[in-house]
N, C-alpha and C positions, 0 to 999 in steps of 0.2 A: 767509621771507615768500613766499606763492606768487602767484599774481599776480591774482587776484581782489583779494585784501586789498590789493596793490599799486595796483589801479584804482580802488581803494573810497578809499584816501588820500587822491589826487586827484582824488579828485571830490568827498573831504568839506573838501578845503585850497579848491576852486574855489569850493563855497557859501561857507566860511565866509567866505573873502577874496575879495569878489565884484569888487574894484575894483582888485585886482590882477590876475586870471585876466583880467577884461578888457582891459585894458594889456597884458597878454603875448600875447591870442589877434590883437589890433590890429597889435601889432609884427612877428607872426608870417605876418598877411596884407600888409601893408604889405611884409616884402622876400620874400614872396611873389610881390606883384606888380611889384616895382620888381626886385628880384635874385633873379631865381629859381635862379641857380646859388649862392646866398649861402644861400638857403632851405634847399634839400636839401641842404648840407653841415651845415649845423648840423640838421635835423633827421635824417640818417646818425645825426652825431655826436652826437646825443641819445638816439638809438635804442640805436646800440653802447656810450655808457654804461649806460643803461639794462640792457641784457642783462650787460652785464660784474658790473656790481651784484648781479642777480638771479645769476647763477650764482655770484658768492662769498659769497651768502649761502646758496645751496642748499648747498654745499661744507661753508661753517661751522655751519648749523645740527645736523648730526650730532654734533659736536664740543662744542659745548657743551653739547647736549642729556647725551652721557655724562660730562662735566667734572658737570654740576648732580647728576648719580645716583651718584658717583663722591666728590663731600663728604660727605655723611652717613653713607656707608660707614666711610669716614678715622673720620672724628670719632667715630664708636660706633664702630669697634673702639680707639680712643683713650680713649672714658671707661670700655670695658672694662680696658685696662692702668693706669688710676687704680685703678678697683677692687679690683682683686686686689696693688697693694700696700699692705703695712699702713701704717695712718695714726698709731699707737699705740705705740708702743716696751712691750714687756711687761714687765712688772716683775719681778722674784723675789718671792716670797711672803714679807712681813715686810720685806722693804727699799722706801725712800721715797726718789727722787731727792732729790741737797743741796738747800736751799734750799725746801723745803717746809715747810706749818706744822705740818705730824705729825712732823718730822724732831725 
């Protein structure tokens, strides 16, 4: 996720939940003004979540992006090895497994 798309979340979680983001932007001035050292430890520790987030998903996103290109590979070369064994048992010429109705 990069971080455009990160801010675009939150700003479409703000619209859509108008009556929440306000309750939190309230709470957030509220020990602003009342505990301003309560303020910026939680918004630190919002922050460094935040970054922590954002860089294990830059990390993972390579990984699964070759994991996604990496199954269909598997798999075709897997219905390749169906293919090439035979499916048929061959018969001899003039002979009918038992239990056949030409037997």
């Amino acid at each position: 996720m990069d971080l455009p798309g990160f801010v675009d979340s939150i700003v479409s979680f703000a619209q859509d939940h108008t009556v929440i983001a306000i309750v939190l932007a309230l709470a957030l001035l509220f020990f602003m003004y009342r505990k301003p050292k309560l303020f910026f430890g939680m918004l630190f520790l919002g922050l460094f979540l935040a970054a922590l987030f954002y860089m294990i998903m830059s990390i993972a996103g390579p990984g699964s992006e070759q994991k996604k290109r990496m199954i269909p590979e598997v798999e075709k070369q897997s219905d390749n090895n169906r293919r090439s064994l035979p499916h048929q048992v061959l018969l001899m010429p003039g002979r009918f497994p038992t239990g056949s109705v030409l037997s």
